[in-house]
Gaussian input, Z-matrix of N, CA and C with variables (Angstrom, degrees):
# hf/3-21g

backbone

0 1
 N
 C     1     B1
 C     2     B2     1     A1
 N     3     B3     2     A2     1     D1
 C     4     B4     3     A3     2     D2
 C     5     B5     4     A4     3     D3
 N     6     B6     5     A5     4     D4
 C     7     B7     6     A6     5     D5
 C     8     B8     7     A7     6     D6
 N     9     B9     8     A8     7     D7
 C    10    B10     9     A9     8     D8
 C    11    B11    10    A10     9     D9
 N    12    B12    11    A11    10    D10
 C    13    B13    12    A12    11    D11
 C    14    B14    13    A13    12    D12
 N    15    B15    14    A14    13    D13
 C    16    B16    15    A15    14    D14
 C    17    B17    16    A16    15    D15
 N    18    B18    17    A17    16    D16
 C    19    B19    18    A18    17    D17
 C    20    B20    19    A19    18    D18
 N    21    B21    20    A20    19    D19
 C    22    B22    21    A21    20    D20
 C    23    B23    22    A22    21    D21
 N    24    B24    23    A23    22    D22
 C    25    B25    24    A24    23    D23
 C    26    B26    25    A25    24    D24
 N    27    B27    26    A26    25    D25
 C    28    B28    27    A27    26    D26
 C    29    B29    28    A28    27    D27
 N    30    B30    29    A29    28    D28
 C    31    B31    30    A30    29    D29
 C    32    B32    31    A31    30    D30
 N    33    B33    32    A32    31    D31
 C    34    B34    33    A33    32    D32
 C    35    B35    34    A34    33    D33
 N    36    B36    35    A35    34    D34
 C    37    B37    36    A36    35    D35
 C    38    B38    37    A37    36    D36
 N    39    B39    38    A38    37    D37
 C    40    B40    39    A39    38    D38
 C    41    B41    40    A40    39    D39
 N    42    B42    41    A41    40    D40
 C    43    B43    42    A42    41    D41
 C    44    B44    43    A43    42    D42
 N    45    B45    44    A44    43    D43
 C    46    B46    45    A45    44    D44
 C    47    B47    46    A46    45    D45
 N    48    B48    47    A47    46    D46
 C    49    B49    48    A48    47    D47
 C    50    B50    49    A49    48    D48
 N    51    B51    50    A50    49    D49
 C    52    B52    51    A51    50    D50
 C    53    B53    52    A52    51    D51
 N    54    B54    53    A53    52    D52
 C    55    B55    54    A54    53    D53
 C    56    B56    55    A55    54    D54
 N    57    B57    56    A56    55    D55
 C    58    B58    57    A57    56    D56
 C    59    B59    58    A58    57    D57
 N    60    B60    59    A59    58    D58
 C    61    B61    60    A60    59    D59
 C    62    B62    61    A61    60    D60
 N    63    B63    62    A62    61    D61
 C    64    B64    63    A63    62    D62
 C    65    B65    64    A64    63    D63
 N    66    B66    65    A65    64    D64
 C    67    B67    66    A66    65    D65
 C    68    B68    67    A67    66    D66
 N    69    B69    68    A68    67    D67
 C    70    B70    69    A69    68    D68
 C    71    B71    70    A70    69    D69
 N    72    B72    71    A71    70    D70
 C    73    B73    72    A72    71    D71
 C    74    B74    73    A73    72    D72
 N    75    B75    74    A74    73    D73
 C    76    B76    75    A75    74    D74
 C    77    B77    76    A76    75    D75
 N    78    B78    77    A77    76    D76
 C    79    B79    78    A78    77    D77
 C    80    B80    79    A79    78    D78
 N    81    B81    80    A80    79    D79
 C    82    B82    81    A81    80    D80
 C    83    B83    82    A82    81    D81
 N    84    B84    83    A83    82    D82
 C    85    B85    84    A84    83    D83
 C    86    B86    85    A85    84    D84
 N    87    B87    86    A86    85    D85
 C    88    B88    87    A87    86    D86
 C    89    B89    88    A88    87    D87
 N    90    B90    89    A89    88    D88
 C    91    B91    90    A90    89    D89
 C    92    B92    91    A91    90    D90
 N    93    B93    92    A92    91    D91
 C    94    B94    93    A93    92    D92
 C    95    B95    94    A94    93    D93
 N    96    B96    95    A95    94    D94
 C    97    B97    96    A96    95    D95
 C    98    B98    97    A97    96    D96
 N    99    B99    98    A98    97    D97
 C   100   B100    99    A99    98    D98
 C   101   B101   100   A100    99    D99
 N   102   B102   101   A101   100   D100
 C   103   B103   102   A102   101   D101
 C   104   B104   103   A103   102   D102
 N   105   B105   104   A104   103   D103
 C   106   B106   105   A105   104   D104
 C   107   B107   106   A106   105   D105
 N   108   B108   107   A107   106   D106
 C   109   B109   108   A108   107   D107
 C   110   B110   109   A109   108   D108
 N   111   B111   110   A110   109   D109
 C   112   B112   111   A111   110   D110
 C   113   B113   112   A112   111   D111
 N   114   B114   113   A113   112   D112
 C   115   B115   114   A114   113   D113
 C   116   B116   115   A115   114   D114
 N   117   B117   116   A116   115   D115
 C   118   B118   117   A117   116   D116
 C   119   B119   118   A118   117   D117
 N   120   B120   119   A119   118   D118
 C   121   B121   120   A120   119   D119
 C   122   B122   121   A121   120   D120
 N   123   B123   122   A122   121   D121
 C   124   B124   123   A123   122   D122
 C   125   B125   124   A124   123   D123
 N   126   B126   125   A125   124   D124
 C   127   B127   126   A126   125   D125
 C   128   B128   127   A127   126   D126
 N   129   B129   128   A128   127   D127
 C   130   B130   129   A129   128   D128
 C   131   B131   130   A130   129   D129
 N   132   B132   131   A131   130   D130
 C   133   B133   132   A132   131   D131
 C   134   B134   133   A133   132   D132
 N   135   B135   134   A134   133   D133
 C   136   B136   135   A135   134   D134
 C   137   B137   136   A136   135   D135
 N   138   B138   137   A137   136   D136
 C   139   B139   138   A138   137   D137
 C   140   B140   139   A139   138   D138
 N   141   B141   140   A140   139   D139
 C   142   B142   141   A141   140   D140
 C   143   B143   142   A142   141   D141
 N   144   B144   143   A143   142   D142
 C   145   B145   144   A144   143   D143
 C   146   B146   145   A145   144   D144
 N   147   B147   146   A146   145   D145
 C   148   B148   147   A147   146   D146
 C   149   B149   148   A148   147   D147
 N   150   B150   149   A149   148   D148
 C   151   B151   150   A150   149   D149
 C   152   B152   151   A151   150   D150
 N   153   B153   152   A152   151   D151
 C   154   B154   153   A153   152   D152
 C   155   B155   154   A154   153   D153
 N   156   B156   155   A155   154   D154
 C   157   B157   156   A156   155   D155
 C   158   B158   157   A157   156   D156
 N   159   B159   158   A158   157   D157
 C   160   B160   159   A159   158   D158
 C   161   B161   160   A160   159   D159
 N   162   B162   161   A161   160   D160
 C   163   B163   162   A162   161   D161
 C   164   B164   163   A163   162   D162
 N   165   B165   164   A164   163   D163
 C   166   B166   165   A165   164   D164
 C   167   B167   166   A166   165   D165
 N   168   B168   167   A167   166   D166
 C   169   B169   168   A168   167   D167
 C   170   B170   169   A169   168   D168
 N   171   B171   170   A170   169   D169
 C   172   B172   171   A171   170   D170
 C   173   B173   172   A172   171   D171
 N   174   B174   173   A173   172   D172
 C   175   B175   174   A174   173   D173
 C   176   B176   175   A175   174   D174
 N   177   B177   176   A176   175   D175
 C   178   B178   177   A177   176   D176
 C   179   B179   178   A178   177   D177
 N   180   B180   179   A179   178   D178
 C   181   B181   180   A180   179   D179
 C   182   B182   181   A181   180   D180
 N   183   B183   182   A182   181   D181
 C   184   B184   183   A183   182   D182
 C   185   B185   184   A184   183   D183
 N   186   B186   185   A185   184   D184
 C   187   B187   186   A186   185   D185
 C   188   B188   187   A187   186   D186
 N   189   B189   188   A188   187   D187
 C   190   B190   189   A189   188   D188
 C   191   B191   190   A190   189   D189
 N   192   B192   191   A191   190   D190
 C   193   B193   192   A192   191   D191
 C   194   B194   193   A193   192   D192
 N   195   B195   194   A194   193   D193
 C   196   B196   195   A195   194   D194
 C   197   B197   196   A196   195   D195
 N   198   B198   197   A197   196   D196
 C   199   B199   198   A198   197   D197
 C   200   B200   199   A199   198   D198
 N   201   B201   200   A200   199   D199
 C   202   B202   201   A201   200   D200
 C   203   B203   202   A202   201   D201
 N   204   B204   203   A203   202   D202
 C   205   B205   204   A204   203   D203
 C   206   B206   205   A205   204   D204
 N   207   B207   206   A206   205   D205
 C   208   B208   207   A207   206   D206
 C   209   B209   208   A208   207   D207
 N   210   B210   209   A209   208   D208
 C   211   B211   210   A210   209   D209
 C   212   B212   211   A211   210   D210
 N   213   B213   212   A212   211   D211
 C   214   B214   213   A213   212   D212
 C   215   B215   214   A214   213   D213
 N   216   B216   215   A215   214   D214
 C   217   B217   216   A216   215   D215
 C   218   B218   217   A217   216   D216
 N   219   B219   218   A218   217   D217
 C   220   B220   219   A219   218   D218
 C   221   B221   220   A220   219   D219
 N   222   B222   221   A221   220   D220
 C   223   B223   222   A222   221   D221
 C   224   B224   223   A223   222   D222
 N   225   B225   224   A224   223   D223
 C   226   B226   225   A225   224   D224
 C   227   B227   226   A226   225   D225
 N   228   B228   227   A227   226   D226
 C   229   B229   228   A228   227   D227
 C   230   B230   229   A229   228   D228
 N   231   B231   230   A230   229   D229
 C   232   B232   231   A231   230   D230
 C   233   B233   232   A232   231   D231
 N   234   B234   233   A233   232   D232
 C   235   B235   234   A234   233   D233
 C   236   B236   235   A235   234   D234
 N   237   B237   236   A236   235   D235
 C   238   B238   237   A237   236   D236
 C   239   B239   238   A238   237   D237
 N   240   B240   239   A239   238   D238
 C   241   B241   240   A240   239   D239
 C   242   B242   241   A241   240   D240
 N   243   B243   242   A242   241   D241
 C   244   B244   243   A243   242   D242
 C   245   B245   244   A244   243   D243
 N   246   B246   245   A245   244   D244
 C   247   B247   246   A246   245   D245
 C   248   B248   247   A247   246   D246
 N   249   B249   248   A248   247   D247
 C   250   B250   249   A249   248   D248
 C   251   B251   250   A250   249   D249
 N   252   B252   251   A251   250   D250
 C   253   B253   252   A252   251   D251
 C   254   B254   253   A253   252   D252
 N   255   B255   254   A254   253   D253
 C   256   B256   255   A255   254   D254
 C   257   B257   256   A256   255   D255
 N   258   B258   257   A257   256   D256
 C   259   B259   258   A258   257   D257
 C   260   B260   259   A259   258   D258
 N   261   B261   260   A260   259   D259
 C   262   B262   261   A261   260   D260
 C   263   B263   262   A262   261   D261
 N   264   B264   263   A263   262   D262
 C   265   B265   264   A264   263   D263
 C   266   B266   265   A265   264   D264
 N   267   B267   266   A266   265   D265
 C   268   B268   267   A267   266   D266
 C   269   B269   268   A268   267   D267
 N   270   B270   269   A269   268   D268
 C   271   B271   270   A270   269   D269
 C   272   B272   271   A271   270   D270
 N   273   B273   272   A272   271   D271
 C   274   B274   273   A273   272   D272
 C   275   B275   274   A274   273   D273
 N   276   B276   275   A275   274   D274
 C   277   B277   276   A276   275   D275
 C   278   B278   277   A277   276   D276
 N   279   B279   278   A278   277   D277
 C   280   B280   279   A279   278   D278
 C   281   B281   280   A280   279   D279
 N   282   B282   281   A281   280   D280
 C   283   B283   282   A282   281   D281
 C   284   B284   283   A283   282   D282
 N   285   B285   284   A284   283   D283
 C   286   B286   285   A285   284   D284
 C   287   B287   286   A286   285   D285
 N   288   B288   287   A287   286   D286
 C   289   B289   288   A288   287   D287
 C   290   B290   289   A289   288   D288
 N   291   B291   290   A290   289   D289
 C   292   B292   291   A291   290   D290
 C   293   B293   292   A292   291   D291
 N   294   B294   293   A293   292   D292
 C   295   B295   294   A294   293   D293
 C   296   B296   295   A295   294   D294
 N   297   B297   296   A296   295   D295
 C   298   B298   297   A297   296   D296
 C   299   B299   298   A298   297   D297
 N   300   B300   299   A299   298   D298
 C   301   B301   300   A300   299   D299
 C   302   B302   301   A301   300   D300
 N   303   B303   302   A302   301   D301
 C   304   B304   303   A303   302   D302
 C   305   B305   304   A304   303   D303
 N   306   B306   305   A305   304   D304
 C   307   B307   306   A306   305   D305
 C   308   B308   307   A307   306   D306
 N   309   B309   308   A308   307   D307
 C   310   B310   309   A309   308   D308
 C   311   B311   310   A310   309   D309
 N   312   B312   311   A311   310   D310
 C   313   B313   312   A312   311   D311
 C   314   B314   313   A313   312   D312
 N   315   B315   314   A314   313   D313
 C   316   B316   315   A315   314   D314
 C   317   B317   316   A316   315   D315
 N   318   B318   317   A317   316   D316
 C   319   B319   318   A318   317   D317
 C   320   B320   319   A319   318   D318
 N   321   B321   320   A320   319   D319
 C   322   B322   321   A321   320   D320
 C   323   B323   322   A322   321   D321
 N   324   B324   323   A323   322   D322
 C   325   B325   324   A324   323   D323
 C   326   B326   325   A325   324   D324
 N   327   B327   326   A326   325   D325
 C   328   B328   327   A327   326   D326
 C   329   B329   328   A328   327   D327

   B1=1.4664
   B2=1.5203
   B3=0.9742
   B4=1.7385
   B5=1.1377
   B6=1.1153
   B7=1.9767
   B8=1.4662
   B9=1.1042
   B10=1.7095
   B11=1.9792
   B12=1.3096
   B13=1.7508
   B14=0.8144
   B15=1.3059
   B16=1.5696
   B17=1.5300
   B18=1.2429
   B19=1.5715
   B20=1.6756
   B21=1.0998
   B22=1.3216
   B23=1.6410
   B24=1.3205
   B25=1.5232
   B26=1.3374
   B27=1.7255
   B28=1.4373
   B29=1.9085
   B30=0.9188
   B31=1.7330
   B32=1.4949
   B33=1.5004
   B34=1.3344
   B35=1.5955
   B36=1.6416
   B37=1.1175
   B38=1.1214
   B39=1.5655
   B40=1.4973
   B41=1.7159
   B42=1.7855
   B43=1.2375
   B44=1.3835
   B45=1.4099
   B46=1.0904
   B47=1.0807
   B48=1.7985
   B49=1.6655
   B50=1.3479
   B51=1.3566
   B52=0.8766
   B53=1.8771
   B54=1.2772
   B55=1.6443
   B56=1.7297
   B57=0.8037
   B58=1.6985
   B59=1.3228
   B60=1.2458
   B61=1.6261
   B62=2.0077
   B63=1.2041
   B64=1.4286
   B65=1.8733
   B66=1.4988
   B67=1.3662
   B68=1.7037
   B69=1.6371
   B70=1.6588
   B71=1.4432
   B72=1.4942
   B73=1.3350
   B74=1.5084
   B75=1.4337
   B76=1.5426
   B77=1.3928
   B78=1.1068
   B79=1.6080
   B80=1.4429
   B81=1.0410
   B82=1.8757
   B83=1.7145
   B84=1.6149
   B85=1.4129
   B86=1.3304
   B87=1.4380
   B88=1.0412
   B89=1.5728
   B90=1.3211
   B91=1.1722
   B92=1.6432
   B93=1.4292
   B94=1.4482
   B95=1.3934
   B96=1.8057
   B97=1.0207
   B98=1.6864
   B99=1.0742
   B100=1.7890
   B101=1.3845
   B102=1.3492
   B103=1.6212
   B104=1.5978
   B105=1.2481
   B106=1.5202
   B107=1.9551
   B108=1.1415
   B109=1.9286
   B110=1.0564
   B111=1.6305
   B112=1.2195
   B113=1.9208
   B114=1.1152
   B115=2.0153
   B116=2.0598
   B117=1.2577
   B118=1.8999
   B119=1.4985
   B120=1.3737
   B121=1.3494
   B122=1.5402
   B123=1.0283
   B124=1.1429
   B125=0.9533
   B126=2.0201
   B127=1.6724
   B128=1.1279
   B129=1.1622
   B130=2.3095
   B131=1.9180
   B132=1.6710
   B133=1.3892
   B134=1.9619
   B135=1.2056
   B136=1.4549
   B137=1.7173
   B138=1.3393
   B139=1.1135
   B140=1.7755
   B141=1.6269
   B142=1.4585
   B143=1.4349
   B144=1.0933
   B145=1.7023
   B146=1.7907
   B147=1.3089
   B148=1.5860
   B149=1.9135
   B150=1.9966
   B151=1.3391
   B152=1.7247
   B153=1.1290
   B154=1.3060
   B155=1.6222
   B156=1.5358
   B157=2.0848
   B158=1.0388
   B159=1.3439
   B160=1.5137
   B161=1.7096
   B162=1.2312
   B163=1.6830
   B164=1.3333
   B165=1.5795
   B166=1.5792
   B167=1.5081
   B168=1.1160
   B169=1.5014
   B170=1.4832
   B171=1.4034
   B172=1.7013
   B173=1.3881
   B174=1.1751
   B175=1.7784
   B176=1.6986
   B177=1.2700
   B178=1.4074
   B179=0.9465
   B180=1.3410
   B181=1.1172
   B182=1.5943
   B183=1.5757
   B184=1.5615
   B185=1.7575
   B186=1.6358
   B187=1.1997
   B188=1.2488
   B189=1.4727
   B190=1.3873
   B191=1.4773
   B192=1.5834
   B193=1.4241
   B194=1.7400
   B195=1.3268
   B196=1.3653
   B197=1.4192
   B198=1.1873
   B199=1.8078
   B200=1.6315
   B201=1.5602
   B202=1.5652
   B203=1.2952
   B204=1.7980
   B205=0.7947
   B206=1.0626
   B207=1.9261
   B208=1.1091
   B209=1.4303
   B210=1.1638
   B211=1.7341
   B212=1.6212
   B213=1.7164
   B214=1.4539
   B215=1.6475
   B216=1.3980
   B217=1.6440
   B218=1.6169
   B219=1.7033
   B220=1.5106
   B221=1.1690
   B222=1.6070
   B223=1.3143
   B224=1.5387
   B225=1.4190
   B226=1.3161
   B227=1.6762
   B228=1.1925
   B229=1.8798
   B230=1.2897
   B231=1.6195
   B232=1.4610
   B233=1.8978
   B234=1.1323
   B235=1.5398
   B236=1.5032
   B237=1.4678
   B238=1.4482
   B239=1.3691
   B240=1.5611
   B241=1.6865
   B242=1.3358
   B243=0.6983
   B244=1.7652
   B245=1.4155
   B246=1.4133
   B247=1.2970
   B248=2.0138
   B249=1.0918
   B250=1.4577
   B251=2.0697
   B252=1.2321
   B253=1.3947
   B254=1.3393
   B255=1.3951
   B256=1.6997
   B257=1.6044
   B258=1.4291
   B259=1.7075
   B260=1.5827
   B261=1.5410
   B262=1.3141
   B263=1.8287
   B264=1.2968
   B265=1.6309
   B266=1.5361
   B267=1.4280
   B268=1.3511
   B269=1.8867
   B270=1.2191
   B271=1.3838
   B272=1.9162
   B273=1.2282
   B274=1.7894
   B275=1.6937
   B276=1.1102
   B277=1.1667
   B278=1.5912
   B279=1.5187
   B280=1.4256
   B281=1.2723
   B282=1.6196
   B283=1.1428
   B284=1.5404
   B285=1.2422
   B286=1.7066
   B287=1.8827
   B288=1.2377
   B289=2.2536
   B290=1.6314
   B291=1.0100
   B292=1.6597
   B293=1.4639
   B294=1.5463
   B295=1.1975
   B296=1.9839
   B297=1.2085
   B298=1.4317
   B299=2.3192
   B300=1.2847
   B301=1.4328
   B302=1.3789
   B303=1.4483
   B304=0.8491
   B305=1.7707
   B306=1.0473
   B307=1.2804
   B308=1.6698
   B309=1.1537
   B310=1.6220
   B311=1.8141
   B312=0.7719
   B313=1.6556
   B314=1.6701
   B315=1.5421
   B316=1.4507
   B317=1.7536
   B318=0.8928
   B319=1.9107
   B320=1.5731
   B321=1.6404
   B322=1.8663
   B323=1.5118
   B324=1.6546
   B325=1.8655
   B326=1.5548
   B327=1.7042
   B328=0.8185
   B329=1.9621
   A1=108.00
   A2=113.55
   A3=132.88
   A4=133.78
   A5=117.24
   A6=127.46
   A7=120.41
   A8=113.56
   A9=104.87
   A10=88.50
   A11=107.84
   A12=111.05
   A13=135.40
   A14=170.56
   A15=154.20
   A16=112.68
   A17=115.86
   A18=124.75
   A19=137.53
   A20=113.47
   A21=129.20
   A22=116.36
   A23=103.81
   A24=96.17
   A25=107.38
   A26=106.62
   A27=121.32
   A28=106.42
   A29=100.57
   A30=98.59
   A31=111.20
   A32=121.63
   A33=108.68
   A34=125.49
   A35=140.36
   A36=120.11
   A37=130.46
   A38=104.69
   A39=110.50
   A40=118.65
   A41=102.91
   A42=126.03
   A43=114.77
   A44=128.17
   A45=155.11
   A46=113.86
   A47=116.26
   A48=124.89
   A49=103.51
   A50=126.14
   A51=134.99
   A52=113.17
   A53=126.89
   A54=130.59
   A55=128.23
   A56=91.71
   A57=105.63
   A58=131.62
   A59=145.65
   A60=125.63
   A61=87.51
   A62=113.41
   A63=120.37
   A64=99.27
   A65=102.83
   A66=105.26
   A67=87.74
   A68=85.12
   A69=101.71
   A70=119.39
   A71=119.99
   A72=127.69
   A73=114.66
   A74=114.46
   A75=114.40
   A76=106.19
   A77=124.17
   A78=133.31
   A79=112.52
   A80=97.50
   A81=122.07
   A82=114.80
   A83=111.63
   A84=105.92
   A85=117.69
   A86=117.88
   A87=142.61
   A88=138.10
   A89=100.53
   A90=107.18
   A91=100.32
   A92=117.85
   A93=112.14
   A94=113.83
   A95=149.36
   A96=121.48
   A97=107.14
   A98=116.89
   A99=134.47
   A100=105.80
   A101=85.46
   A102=108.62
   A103=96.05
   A104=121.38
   A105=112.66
   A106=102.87
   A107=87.58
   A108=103.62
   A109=105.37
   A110=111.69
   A111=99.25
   A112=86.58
   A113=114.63
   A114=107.61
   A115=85.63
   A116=72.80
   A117=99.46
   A118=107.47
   A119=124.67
   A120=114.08
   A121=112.82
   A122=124.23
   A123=107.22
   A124=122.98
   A125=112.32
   A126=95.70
   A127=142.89
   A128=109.85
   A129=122.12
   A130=76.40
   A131=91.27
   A132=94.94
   A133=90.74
   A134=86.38
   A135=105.69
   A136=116.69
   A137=107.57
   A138=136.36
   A139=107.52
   A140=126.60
   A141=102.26
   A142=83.38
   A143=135.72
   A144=148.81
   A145=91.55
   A146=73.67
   A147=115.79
   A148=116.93
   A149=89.77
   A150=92.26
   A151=130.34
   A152=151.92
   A153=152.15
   A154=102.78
   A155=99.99
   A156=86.70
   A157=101.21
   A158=130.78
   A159=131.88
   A160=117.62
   A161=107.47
   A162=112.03
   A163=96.49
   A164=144.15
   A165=136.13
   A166=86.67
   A167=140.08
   A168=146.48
   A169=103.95
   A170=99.38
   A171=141.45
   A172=125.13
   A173=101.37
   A174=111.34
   A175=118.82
   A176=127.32
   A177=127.04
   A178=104.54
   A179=136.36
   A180=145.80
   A181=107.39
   A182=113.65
   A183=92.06
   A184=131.86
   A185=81.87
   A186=91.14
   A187=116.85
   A188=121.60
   A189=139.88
   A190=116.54
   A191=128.64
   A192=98.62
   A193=117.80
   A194=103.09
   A195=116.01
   A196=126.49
   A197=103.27
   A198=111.08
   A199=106.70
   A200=116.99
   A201=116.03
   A202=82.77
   A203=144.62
   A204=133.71
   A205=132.89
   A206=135.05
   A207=131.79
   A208=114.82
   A209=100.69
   A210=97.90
   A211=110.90
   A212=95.64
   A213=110.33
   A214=94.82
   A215=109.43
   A216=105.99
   A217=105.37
   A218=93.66
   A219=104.80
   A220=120.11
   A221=109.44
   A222=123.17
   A223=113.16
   A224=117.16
   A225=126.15
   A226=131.12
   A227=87.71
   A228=86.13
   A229=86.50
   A230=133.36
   A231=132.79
   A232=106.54
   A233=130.90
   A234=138.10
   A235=90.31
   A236=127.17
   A237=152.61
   A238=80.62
   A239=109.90
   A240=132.38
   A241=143.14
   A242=124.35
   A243=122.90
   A244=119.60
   A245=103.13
   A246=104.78
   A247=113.55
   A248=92.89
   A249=89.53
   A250=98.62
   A251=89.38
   A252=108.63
   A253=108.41
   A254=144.07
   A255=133.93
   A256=104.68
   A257=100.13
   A258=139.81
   A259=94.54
   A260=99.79
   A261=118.96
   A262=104.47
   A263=115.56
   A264=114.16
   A265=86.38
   A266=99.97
   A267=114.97
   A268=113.70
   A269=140.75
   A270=127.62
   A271=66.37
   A272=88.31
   A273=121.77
   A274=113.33
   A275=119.28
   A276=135.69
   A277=115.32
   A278=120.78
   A279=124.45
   A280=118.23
   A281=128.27
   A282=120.55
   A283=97.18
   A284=117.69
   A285=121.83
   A286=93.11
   A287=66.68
   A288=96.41
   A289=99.61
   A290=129.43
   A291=125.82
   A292=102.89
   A293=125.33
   A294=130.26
   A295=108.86
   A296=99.82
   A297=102.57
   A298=105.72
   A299=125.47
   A300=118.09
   A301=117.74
   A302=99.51
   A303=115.40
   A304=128.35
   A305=107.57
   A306=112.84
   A307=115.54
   A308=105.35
   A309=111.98
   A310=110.06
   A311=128.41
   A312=152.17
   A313=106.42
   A314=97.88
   A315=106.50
   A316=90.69
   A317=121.83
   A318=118.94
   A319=77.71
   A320=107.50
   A321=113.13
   A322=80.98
   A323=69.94
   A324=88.45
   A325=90.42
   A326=118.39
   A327=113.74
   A328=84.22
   D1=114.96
   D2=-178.52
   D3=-158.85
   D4=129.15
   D5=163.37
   D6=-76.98
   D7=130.19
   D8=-161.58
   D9=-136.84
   D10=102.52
   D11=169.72
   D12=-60.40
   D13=101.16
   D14=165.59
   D15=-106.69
   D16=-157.47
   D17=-148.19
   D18=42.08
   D19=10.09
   D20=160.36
   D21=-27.40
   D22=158.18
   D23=171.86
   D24=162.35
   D25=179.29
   D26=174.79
   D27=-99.12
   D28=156.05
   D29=-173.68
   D30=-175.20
   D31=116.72
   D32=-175.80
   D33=-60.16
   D34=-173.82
   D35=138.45
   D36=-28.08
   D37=140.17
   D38=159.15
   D39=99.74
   D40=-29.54
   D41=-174.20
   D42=-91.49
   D43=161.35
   D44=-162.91
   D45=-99.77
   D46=143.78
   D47=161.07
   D48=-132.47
   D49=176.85
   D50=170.51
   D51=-137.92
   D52=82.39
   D53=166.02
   D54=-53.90
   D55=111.08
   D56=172.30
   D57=-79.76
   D58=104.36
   D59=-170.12
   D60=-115.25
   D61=109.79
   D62=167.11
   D63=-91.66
   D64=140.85
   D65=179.07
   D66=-124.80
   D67=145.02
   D68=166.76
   D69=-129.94
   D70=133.36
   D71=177.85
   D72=94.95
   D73=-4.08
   D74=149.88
   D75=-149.71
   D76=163.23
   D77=154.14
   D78=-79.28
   D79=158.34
   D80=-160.80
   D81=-109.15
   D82=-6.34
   D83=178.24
   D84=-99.92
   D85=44.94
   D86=141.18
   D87=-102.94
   D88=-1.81
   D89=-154.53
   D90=-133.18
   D91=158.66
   D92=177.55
   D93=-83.93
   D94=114.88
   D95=-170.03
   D96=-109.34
   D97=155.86
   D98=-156.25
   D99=-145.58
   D100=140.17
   D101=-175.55
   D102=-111.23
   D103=136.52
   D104=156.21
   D105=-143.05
   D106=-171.68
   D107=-176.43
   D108=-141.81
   D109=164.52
   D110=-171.62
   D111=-158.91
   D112=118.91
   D113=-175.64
   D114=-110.41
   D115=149.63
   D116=174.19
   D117=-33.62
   D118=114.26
   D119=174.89
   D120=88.51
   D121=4.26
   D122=132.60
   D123=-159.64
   D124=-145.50
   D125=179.71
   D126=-117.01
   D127=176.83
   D128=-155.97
   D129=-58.15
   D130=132.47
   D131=162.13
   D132=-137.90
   D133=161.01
   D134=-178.44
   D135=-96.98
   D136=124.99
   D137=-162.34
   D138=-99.04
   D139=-25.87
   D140=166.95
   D141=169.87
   D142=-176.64
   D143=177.75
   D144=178.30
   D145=164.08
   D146=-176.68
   D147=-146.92
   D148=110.38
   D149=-178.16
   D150=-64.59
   D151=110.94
   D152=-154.39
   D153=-48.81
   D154=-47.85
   D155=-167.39
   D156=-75.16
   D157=-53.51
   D158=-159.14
   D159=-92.67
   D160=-6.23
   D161=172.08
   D162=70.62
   D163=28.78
   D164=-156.76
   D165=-89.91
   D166=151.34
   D167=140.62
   D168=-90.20
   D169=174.05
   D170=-166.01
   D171=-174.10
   D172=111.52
   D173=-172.89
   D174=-102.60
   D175=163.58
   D176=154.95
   D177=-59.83
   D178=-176.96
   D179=157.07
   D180=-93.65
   D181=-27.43
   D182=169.52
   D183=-103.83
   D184=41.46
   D185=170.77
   D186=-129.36
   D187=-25.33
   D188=-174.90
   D189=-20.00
   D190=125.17
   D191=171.59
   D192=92.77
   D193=-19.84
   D194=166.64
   D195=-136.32
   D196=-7.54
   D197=168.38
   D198=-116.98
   D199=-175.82
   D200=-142.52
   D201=-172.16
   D202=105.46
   D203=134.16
   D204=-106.00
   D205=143.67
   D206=-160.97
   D207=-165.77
   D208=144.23
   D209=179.96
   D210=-110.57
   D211=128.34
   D212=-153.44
   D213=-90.77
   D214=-50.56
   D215=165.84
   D216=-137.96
   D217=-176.53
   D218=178.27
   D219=-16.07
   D220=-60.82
   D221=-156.36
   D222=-117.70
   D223=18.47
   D224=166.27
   D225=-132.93
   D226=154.34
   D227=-154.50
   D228=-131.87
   D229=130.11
   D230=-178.11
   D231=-132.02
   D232=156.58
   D233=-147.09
   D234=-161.82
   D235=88.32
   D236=154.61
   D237=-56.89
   D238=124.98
   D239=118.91
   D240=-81.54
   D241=128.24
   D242=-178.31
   D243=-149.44
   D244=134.33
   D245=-174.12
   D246=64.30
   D247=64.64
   D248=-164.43
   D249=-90.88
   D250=171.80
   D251=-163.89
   D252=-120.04
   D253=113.27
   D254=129.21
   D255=39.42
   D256=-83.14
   D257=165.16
   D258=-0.66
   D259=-81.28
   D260=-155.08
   D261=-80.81
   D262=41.46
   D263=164.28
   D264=-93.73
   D265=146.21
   D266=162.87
   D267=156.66
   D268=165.29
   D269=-140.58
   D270=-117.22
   D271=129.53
   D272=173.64
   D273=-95.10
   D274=121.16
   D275=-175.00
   D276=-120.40
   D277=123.35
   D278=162.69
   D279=-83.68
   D280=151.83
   D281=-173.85
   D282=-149.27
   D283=164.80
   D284=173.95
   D285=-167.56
   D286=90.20
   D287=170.10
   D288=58.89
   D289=-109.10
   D290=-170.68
   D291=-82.43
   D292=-43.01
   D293=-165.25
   D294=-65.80
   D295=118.95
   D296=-170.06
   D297=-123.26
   D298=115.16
   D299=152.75
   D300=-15.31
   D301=-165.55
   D302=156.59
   D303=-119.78
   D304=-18.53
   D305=174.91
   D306=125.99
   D307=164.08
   D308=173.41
   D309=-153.28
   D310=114.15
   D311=162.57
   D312=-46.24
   D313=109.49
   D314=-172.56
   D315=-110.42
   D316=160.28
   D317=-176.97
   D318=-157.28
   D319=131.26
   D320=144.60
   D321=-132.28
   D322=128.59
   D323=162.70
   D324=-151.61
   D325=-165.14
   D326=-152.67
   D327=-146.21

């Protein structure tokens, strides 16, 4: 049973990523799945989830309007960036209730 992240990356302002959280050994539409970040020093804050029965989203507020989360299947959970910010460097983590990745390293710089 594991969350495994990808799409990470370097990307200037303004530009786009696209994050992947593939889960293996259960399905996830039961479950609430969450994105959070976490930069050196301090702490994991949560960046948006998506409830499994009802598909409801929930955003930061400093992200609102520029991120996109959605679950594409059972076992995949994806986190649209856009228009990304400086702001938003920091190693991105999927989670579904205790079960947490490991992370992926988002950098906008320029």
């Amino acid at each position: 049973v594991q969350l495994v992240e990808s799409g990470g990356g370097l990307v200037q302002p303004g530009g786009s990523l696209r994050l992947f959280c593939t889960a293996s050994g259960f399905t996830t539409d039961k479950y609430v799945m969450s994105w959070y970040r976490q930069v050196p020093g301090k702490e994991r804050e949560l960046v948006a989830y998506i409830i499994g029965v009802s598909g409801k989203t929930q955003y930061a507020e400093s992200v609102k309007d520029r991120f996109l989360i959605s679950r594409d299947n059972p076992t995949n959970t994806t986190l649209q960036m856009n228009n990304l910010e400086p702001e938003d460097t920091a190693v991105y983590y999927c989670a579904a209730d205790d079960k947490w990745g490991q992370g992926t390293q988002v950098t906008v710089s320029s």
